[in-house]
Structure formats: C-alpha cells, structure tokens
C-alpha positions as CSV (number, residue, x, y, z in Angstrom):
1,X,0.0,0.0,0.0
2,X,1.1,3.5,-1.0
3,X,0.6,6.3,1.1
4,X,-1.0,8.2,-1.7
5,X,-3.5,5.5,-1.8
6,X,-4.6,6.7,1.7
7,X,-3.4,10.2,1.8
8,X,-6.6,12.5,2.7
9,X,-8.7,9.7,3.7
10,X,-10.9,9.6,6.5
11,X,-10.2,7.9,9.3
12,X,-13.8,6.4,11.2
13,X,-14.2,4.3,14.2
14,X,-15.8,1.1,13.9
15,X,-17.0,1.0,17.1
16,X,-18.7,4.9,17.1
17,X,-18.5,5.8,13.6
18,X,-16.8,8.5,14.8
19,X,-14.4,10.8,12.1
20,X,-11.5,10.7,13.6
21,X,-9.4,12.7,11.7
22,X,-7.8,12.3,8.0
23,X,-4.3,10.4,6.7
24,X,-1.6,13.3,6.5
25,X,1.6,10.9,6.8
26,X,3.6,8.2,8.8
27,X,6.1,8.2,11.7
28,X,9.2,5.5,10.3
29,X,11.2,3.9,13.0
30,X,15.1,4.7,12.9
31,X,16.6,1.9,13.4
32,X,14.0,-0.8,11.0
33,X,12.9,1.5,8.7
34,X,9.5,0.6,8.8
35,X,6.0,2.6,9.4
36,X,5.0,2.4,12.9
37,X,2.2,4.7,13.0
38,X,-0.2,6.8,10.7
39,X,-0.8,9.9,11.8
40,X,-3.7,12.6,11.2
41,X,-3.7,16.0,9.5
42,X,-2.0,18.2,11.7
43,X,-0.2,15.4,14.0
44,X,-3.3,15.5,16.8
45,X,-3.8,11.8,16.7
46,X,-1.6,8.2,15.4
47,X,-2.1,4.8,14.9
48,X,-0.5,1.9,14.5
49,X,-0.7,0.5,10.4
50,X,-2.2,-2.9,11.6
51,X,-4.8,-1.6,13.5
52,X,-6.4,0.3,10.6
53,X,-8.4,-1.3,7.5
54,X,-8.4,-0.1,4.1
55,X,-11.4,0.5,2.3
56,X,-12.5,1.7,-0.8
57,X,-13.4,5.4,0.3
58,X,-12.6,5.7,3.9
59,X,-10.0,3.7,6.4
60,X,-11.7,2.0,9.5
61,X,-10.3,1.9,13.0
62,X,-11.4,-1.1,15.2
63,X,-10.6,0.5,18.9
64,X,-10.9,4.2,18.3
65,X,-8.5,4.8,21.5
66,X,-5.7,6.7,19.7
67,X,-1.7,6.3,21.0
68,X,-0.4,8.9,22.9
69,X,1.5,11.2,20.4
70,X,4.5,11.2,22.6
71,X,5.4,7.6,21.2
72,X,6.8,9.0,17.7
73,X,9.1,11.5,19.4
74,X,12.6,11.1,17.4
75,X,11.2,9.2,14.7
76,X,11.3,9.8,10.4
77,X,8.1,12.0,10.0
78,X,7.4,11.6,6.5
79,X,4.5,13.4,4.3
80,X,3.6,14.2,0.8
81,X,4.7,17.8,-0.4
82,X,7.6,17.9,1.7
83,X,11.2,19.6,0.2
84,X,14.0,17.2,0.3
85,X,18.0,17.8,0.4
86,X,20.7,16.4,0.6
87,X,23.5,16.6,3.5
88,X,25.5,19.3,1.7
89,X,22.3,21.6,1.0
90,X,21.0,20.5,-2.7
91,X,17.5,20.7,-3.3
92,X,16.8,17.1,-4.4
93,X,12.9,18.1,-5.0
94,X,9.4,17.5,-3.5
95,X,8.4,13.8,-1.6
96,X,5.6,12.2,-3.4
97,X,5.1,8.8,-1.9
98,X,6.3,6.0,0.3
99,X,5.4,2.3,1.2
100,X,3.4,1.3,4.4
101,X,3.7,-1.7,3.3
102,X,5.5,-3.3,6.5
103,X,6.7,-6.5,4.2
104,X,8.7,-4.4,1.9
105,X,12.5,-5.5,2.7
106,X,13.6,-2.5,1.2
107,X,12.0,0.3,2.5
108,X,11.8,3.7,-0.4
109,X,10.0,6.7,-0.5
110,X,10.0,8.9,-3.9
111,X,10.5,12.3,-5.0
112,X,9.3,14.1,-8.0
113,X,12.1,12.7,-10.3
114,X,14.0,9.9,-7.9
115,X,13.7,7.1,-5.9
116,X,15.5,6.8,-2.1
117,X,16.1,4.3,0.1
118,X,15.0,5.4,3.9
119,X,18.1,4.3,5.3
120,X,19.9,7.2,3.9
121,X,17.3,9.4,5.2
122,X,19.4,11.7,8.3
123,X,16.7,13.1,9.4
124,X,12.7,14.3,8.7
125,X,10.4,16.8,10.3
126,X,7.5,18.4,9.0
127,X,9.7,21.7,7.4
128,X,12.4,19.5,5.6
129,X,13.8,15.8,4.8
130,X,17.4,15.6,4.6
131,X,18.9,12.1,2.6
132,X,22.3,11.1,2.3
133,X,22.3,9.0,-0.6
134,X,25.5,8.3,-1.1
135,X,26.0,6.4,2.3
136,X,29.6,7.8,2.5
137,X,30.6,10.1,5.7
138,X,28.5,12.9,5.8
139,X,30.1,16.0,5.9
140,X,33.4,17.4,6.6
141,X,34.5,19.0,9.9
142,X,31.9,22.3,10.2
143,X,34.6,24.7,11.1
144,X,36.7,23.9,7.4
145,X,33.4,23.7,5.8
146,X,32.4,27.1,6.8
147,X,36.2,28.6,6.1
148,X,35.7,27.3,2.4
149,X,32.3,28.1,1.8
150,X,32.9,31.5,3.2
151,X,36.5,32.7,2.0
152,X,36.1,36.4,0.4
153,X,32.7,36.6,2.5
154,X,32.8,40.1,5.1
155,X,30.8,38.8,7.7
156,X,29.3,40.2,10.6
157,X,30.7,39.1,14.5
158,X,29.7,35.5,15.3
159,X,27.6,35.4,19.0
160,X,30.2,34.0,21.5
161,X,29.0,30.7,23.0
162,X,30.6,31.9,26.2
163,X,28.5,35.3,26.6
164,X,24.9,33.5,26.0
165,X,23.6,37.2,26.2
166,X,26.2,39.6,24.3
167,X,28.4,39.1,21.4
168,X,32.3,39.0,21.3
169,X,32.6,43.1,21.1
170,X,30.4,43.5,24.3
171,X,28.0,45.3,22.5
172,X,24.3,45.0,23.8
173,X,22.4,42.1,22.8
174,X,19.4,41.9,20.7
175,X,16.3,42.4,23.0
176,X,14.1,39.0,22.2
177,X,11.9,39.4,25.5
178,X,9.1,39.5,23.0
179,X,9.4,36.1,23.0
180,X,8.9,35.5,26.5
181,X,5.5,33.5,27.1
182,X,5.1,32.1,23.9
183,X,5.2,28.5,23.1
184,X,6.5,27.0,20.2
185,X,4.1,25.6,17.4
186,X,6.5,23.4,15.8
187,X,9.7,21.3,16.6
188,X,12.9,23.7,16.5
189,X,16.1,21.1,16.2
190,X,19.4,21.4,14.5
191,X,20.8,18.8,12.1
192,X,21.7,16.3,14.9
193,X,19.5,16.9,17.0
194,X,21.8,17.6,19.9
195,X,19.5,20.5,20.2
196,X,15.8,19.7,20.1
197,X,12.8,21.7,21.7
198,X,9.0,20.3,21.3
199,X,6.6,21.5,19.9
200,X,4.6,23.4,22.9
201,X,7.8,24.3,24.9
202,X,7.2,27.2,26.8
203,X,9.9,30.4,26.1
204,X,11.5,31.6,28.9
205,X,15.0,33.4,29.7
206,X,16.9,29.7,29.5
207,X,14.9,28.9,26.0
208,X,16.4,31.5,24.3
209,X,20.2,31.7,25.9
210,X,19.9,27.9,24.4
211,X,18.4,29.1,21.4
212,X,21.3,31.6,20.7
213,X,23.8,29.5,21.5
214,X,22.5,27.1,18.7
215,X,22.3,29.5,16.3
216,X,18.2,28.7,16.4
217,X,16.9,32.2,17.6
218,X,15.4,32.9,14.3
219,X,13.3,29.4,14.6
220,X,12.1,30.6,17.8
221,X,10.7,33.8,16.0
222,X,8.8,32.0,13.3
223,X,7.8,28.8,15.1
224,X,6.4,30.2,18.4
225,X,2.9,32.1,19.1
C-alpha cells in the first residue's frame, strides 16, 4: 500500500463511527525502517498500520482509543509535499510517496524525479527531509566547511558561545523578550539533534540563551505564538 493511496482519507471508528481525523503521513522507525504509525492531519492523533483497514473510500479503525503522540518522538516523519536535500544543502525536490507496506524489505519513498532508500534518510520533520544517498561520511569537519564556503565573504561578529547574552565586542544584545510567554508551534532542532525543543515548549529566559547558543533564535521567532 502506498501512502498516496490513503493520503486524505478519513479515518472512522468502527466501534462509534466516529471521524476521527484524515491520513496526513507516517512516523518510520530509525533503526528498521518501517511505518510504525499513521498519523492525522496536523499530527493530533496516530495509529499503529495494523490496527487500521483499508477501504475503498474511507479507512476503518477497530478501537478508536488513539496512542499517545509522545510515542513518535525522534522518529522519520514523512508526508507528501515535503522539500528534500541532501546533506550538503541541494535541493533534491518535493516527496511524493512511500510504502506502508510493513513487508517491503527495502524500504523507499519517492521524490518528484528519484527514488531513495529510507536508510539514507538523516533526518525528517514536518519543514524538511534531509537524505544522504550516497551512504559515505556525511560532511566534513563544520569549522573547514564554513572557512571554504565562506572565504572572500565580510561577515558580521559570530555570537560567543561563552557570553549567552552579548556578542564578542560586548555590545548590547538583541532584545528577544518578545518572545517571553510564547510557546512553540513546531519542533525547533538542528541537524543532529543535539539541540531539540518540542513543539509546545514554553519560552523563557533559558529557552532563548539555548536558542542563541544554537544559532536557532530565528526558529524561535517564526515557530512560536
């Protein structure tokens, strides 16, 4: 079964014929590879594959007691529509369909123009999927990356890691106190996840020191409310 197969579809209890929501994507385990849950449009509910029926016009759920959503955390979330790239930054094009077909031994999803293997996914929210097809060592160290990538560049004065809330001149720090209170409407996580903050995190004075230090602030501006 394909996931544009179900895509959109509604989801109804068996037991209240209750609507319980409609297919937006999967949750893939890291370490098999394989669908563990379907979740609803706008990730408020997720099942596991073999609990729901496929029918013709609508999916069927036999217990309509959903998992608790806390159960995908750090898994692949895969959808249609997403932008994919690869390790070093290339745009690599739109995702268009997977398997949730649990039999599959080699698990794949699609793009507009190519075919990937989820193993070489590195990681997959709901903004981005990043693959590394090649399978080879990702990326070089950050530090000579950014030297070469940026020789001939003027750039402005990197925040010091060791003045969370003033920059390496001493100059005043931005004032992000607007951001006090608010609480984050999406996932904000760099690239391996050694820095992760759920969606729903509350912003307060240690949020953003974090934030700063991992170069996330501007997520916190445009994921928050």
């Amino acid at each position: 079964m394909l996931l544009s197969e179900i895509r959109n579809k509604k989801l109804v209890s068996l037991s209240t014929a209750e609507v319980l929501g409609t297919v937006g994507g999967v949750y893939i385990d890291r370490s098999t590879y394989r669908v563990r849950y379907i979740f609803t449009e706008g990730d408020t509910r997720i099942y596991a594959p073999e609990r729901i029926y496929a029918h013709k016009d609508i999916l069927t759920v036999f217990d309509a007691s959903d998992e608790p959503l806390e159960r995908a955390a750090g898994m692949l979330r895969y959808a249609v529509g997403v932008d994919v790239y690869g390790v070093n930054g290339e745009y690599l094009g739109k995702t268009k369909d997977i398997s949730v077909d649990q039999r599959r031994k080699t698990p794949v999803f699609t793009t507009d123009s190519k075919t990937y293997r989820l193993r070489h996914v590195v990681s997959a929210s709901q903004d981005a999927i990043i693959v590394n097809p090649t399978g080879k060592l990702l990326l070089p160290k950050a530090e000579k990356t950014a030297v070469k990538a940026l020789e001939g560049t003027v750039m402005t004065p990197a925040i010091s890691t060791e003045l969370p809330y003033g920059n390496i001149y001493g100059e005043a720090p931005a004032d992000y106190s607007f951001l006090l209170g608010r609480k984050l409407k999406y996932e904000v996580a760099d690239i391996s996840r050694s820095f992760v903050l759920m969606a729903g995190t509350l912003i307060t004075d240690r949020v953003i020191a974090n934030a700063r230090k991992a170069g996330k602030i501007a997520d916190l501006v445009t994921k928050s409310s």
